[in-house]
C-alpha positions as CSV (number, residue, x, y, z in Angstrom):
1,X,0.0,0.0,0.0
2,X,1.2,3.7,-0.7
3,X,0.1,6.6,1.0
4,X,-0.9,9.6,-0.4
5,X,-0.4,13.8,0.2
6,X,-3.0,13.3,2.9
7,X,-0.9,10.6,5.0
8,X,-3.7,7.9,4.5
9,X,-2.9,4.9,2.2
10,X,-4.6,5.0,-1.1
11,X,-6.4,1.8,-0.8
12,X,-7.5,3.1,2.4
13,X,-8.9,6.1,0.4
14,X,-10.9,4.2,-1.7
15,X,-12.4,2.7,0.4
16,X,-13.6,5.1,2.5
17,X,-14.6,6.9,-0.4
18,X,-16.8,3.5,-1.3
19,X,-18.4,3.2,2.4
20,X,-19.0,7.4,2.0
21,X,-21.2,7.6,-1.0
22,X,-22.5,4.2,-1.6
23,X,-24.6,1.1,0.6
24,X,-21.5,-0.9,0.4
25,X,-20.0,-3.8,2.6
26,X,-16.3,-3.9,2.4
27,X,-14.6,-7.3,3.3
28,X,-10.9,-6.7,2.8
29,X,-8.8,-10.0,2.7
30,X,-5.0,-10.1,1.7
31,X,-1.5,-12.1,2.1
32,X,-0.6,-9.3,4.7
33,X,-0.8,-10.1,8.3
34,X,-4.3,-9.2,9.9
35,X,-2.7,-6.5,12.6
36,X,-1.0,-4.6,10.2
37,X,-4.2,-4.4,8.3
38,X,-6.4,-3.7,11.2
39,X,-3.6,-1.1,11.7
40,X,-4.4,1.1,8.8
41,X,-7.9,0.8,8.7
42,X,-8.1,1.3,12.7
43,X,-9.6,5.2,11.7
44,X,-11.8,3.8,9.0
45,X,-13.3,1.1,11.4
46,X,-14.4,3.6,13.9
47,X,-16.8,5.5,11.0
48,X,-18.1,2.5,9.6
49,X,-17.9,-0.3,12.5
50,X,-21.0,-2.7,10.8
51,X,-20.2,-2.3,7.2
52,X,-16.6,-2.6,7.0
53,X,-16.2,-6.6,7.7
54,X,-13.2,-8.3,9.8
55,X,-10.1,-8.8,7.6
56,X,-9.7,-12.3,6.1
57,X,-6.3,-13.7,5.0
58,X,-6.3,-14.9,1.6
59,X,-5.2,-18.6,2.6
60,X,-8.6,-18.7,5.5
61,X,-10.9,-18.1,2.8
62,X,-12.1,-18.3,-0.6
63,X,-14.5,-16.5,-2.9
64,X,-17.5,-18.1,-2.2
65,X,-17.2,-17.8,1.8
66,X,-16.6,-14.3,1.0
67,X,-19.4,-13.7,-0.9
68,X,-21.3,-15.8,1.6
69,X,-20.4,-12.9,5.1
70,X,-21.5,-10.1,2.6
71,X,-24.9,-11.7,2.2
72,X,-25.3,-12.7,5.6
73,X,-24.6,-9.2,6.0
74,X,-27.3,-7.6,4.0
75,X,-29.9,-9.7,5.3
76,X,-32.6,-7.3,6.7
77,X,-31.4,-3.9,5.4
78,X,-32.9,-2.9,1.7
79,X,-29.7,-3.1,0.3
80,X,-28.8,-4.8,-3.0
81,X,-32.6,-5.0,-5.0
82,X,-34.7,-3.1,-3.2
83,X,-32.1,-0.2,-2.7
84,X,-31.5,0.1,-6.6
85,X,-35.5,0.6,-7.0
86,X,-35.3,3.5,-4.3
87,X,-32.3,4.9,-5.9
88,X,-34.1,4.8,-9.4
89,X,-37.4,5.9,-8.4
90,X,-36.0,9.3,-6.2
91,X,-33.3,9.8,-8.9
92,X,-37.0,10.4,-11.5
93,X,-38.7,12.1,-9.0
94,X,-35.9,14.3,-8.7
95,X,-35.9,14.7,-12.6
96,X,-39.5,15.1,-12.9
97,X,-39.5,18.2,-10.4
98,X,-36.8,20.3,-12.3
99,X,-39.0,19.5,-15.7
100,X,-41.6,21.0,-14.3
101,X,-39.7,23.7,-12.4
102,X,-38.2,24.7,-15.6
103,X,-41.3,25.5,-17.2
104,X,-41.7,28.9,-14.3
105,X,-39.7,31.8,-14.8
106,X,-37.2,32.7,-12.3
107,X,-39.0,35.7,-10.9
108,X,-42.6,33.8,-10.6
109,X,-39.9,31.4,-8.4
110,X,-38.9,34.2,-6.1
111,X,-42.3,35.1,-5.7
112,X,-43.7,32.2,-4.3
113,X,-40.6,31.4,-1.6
114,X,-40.7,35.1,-0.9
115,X,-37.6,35.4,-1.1
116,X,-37.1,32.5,1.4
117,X,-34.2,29.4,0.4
118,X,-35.7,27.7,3.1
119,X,-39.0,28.0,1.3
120,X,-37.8,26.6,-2.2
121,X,-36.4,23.7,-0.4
122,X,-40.2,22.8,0.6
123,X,-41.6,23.6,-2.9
124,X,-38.6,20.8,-4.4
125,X,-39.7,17.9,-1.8
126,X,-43.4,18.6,-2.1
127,X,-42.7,18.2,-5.6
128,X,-40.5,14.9,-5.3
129,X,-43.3,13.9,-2.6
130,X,-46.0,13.6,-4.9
131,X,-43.9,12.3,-7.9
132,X,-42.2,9.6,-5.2
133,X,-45.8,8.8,-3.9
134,X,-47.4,8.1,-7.4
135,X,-44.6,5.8,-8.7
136,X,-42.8,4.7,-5.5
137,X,-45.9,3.4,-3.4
138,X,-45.1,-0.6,-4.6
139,X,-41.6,-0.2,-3.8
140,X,-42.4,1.7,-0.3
141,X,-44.6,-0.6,0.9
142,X,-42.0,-4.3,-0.3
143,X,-39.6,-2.1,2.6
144,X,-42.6,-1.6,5.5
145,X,-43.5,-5.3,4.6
146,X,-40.0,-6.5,6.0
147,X,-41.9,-6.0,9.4
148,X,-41.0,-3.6,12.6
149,X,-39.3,-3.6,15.4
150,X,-35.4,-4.2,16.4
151,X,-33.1,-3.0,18.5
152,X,-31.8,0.7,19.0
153,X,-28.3,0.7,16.9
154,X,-26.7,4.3,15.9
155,X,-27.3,3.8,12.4
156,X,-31.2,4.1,13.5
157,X,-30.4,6.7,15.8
158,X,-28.9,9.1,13.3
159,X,-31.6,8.3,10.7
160,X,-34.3,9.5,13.3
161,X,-32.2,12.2,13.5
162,X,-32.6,13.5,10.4
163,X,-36.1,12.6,10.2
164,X,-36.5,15.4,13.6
165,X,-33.8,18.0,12.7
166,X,-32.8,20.2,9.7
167,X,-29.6,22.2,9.7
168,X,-30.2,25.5,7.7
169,X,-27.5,27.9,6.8
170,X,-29.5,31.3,6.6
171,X,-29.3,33.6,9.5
172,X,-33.3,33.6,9.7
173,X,-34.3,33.2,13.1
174,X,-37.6,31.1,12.8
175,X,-40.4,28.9,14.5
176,X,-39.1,25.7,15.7
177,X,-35.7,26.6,16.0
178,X,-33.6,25.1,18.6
179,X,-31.4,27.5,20.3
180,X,-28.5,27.8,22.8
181,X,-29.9,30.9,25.4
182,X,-29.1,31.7,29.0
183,X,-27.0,28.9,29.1
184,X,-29.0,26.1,28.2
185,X,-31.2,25.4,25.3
186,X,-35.0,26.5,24.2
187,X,-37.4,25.9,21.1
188,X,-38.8,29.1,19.8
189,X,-42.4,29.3,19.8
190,X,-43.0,32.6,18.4
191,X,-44.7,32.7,15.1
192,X,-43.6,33.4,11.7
193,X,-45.7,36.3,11.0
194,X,-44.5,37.6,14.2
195,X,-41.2,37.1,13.4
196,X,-41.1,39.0,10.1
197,X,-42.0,42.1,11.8
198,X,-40.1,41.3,14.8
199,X,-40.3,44.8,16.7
200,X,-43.9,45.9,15.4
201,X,-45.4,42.9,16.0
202,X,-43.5,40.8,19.0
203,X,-42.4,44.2,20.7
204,X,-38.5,42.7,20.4
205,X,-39.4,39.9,22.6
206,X,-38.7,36.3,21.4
207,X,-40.9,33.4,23.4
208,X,-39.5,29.9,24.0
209,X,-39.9,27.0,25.9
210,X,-37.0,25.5,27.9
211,X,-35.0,22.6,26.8
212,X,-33.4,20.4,29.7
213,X,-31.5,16.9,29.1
214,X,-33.8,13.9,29.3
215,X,-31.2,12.0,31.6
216,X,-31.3,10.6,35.2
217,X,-30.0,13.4,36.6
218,X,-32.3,16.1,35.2
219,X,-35.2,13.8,35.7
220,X,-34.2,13.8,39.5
221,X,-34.2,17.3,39.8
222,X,-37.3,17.9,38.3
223,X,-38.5,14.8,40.9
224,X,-37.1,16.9,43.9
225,X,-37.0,20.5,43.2
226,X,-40.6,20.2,41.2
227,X,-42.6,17.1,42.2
228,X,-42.9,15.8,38.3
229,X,-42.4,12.3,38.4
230,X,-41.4,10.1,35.0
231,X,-41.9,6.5,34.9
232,X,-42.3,5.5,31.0
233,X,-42.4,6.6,27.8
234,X,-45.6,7.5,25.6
235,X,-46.1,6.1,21.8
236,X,-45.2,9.6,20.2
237,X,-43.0,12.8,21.3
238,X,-46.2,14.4,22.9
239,X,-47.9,11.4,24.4
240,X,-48.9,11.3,27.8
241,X,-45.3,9.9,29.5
242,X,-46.1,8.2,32.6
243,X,-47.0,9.8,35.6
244,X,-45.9,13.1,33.9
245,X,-48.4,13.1,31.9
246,X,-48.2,15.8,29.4
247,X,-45.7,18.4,30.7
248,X,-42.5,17.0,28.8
249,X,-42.4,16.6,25.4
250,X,-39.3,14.0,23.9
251,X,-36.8,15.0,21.8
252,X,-34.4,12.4,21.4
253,X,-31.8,11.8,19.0
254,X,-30.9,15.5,19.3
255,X,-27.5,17.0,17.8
256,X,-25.3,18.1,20.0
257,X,-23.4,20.6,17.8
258,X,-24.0,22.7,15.0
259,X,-24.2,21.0,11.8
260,X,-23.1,17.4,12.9
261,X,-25.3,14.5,14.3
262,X,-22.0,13.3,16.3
263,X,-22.7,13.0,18.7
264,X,-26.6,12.9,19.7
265,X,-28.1,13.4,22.6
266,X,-32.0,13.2,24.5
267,X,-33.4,15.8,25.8
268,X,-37.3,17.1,26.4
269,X,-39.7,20.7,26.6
270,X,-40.8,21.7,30.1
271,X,-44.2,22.8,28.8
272,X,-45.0,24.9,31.5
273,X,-41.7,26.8,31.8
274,X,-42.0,29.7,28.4
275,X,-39.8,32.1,28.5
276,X,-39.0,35.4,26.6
277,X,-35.8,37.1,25.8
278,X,-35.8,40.8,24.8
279,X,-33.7,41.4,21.8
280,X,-32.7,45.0,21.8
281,X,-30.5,45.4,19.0
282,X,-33.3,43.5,16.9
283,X,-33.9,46.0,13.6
284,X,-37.4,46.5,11.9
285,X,-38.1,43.5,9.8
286,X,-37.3,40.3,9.7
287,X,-35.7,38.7,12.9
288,X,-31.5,37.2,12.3
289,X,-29.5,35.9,14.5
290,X,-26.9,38.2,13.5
291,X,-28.7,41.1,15.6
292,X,-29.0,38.7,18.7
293,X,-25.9,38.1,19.7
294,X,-26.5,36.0,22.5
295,X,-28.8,33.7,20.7
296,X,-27.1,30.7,18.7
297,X,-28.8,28.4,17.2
298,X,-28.1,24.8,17.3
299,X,-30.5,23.5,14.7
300,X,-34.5,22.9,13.6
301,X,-37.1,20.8,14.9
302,X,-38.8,19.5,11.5
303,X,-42.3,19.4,10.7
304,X,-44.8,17.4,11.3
305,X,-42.8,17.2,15.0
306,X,-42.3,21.2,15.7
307,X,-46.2,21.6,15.1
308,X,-46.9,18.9,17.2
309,X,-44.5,20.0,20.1
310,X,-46.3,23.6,20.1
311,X,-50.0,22.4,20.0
312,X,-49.2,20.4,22.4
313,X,-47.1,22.9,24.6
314,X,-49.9,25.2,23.9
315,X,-52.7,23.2,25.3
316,X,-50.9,22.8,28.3
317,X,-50.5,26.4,29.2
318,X,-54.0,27.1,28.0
319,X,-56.0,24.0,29.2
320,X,-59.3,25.3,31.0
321,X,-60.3,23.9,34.8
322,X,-63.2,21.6,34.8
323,X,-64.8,20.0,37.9
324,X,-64.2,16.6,38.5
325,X,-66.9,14.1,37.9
326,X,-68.4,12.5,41.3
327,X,-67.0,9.1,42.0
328,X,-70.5,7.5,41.7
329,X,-71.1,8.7,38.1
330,X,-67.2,8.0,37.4
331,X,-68.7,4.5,38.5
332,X,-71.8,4.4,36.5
333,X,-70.8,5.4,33.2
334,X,-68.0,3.3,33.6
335,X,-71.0,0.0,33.8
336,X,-72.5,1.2,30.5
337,X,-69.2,1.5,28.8
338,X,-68.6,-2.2,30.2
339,X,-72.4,-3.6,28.9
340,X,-71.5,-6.2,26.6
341,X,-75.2,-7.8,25.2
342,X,-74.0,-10.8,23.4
343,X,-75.4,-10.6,19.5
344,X,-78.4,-13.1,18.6
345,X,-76.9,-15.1,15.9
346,X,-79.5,-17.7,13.7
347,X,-77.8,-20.5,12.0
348,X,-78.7,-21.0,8.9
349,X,-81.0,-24.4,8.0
350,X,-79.8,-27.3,6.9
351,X,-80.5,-28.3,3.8
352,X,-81.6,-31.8,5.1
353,X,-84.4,-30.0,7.2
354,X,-86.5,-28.8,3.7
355,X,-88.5,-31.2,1.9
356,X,-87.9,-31.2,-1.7
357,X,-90.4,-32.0,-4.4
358,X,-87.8,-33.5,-6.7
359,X,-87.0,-36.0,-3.9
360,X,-88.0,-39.3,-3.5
361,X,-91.0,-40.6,-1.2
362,X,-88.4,-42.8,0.6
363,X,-86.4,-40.1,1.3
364,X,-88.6,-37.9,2.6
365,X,-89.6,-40.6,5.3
366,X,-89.5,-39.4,8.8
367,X,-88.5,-35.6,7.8
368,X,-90.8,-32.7,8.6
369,X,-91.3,-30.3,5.8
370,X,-89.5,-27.8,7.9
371,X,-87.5,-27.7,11.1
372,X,-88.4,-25.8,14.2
373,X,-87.2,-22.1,13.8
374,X,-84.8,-21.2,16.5
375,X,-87.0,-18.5,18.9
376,X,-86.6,-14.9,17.8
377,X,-87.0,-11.9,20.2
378,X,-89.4,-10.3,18.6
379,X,-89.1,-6.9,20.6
380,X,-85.6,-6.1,20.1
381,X,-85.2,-7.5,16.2
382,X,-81.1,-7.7,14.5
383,X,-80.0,-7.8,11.1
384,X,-79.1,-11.0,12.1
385,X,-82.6,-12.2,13.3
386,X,-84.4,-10.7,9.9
387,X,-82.0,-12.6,7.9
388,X,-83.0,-15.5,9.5
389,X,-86.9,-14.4,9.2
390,X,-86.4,-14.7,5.1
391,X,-84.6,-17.7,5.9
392,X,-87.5,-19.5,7.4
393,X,-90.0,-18.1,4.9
394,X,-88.0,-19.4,2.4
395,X,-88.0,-22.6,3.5
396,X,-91.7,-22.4,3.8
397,X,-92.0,-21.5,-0.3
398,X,-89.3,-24.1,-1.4
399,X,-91.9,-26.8,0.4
């Protein structure tokens, strides 16, 4: 192996290059002893751990055992097959959007982002949304067949991570951003319209709800100092968690720095603890960082999940008192909800029990020309019951 300008062996290059921009399982195998391999790929290892196999010597092995741990490998991811569809149906999608993109004059563009990048982004994967959801939903649903489940790895947990948070590079300060304030983090709440006319409309004050780490420690103060107790974890980021029912909202999988998911971390919205932060040197117009100097942020909670957090954190804070329903009712309507009146359910007759003209006499010995009729409550009739009603009178014209 030769290194390069960089220090890094050229093989090695390659293959990171390989593991960087493509699905791809490396298994490396050579006449070279194995610990002066793991040696060189030691930094390459640590970045891709699952997809860059053990080294193999060339006398252990022999193609088709190679070929053989790659498979094995693949086995429940969407690699290889499914993979290429994906690739091939986003790839037109992409294409399809442009075409039609192409067709609008630049200005009629501008207008309709209003002169917002983050805007145009949306109007692109709207776009490849509908395109993907016309001619992708057969491929989509082969992946949600392969089932549910598994355990927590860091692959998932970076995936989820860019499923809940977008990094954007304008200086806009806007709902849903998550910020680094007073020494801790916040989400801003404020809204958009308030935000474009930051002074005239929000009087310089910017509203957010506090952000604390969703860790032991954090949930024992809020245990001790606060009385909020946590004991499990709802279905969705604003389910009811436990015996803290909905004051905390999840955010897990949260970056910990700007502009890398490296590492993540949990955290969760007090809903009850808003706060505001007066922005002085904030200038008419549209809110930027850049005039709030102590205001960073970190990155964006992404919709459907920033809506969600501030309905939710809005209900809260707005939820109206209601008395509490006496125990005996509680106890009552609780019996009605428990009724259970079992369904009356007529069997249909046997075609033994109708007499048949085409039959013989001697086969018709010791039959009645119909059975008994099972009884039929006639004051409280089902669907059921009347089916078996035309049943009955059925029988009755056949004989």
């Amino acid at each position: 192996m030769t290194q390069s300008d960089s220090g890094e062996y050229r093989n090695v290059a390659a293959l990171r290059r390989v593991l960087k921009e493509t699905f791809a399982y490396v298994q490396v195998y050579s006449h070279l002893a194995e610990a002066a391999l793991e040696g060189m790929l030691a930094g390459l290892r640590s970045e891709y751990p699952d997809r860059l196999l053990a080294v193999r010597g060339k006398a252990e092995v022999d193609a088709s055992q190679l070929t053989a741990r790659v498979d094995e490998a693949w086995k429940g991811t969407i690699a290889g097959e499914v993979a290429d569809k994906v690739r091939d149906i986003v790839s037109s999608a992409v294409e399809r959007c442009l075409i039609d993109m192409c067709s609008v004059r630049r200005q009629a563009l501008a207008s309709i982002a209003v002169a917002q990048p983050s805007n145009l982004i949306q109007i692109v994967l709207s776009k490849v949304r509908d395109e993907i959801g016309v001619s992708g939903a057969d491929i989509f649903t082969e992946i949600l067949k392969m089932g549910s489940g598994g355990e927590s790895s860091p692959e998932l947990r970076k995936l989820m991570s860019v499923w809940y948070y977008a990094f954007y590079g304008d200086d806009l300060v806007r709902r849903g951003d998550i910020i680094e304030v007073d020494g801790g983090l916040g989400l801003v709440v404020t809204p958009a319209c308030d935000l474009a006319q930051f002074p005239k409309k929000a009087g310089c004050r910017l509203t957010w709800l506090r952000i604390v780490p969703f860790a032991n420690g954090s949930l024992r103060e809020l245990t001790s100092s606060g009385g909020l107790e946590f004991d499990q974890v709802g279905g969705s980021i604003v389910s009811q968690h436990g015996k803290s029912g909905e004051a905390i909202i999840l955010l897990p999988n949260m970056p910990s720095r700007v502009g890398s998911r490296d590492p993540l971390e949990d955290n969760m919205i007090l809903c009850h603890s808003w706060q505001t932060t007066f922005c002085e040197t904030a200038a008419a117009g549209r809110l930027t960082y850049e005039r709030t100097p102590s205001i960073r942020r970190r990155c964006t909670l992404a919709e459907p999940f920033v809506a969600a957090a501030i309905a939710r954190a809005s209900a809260v804070i707005t939820s109206p008192a209601a008395p509490d329903i006496p125990t005996s009712e509680r106890d009552r309507l609780r019996a009605i909800a428990a009724e259970r009146r079992p369904a009356r359910v007529v069997p249909p007759l046997p075609n033994s029990a109708i007499s048949r003209s085409d039959e013989p006499d001697a086969a018709r010995k010791g039959h009645s020309a119909m059975a008994p009729l099972p009884a039929i409550d006639a004051a409280t009739p089902s669907a059921v019951d009347v089916g078996g009603r035309a049943a009955a009178s059925e029988g009755r014209e056949q004989d």
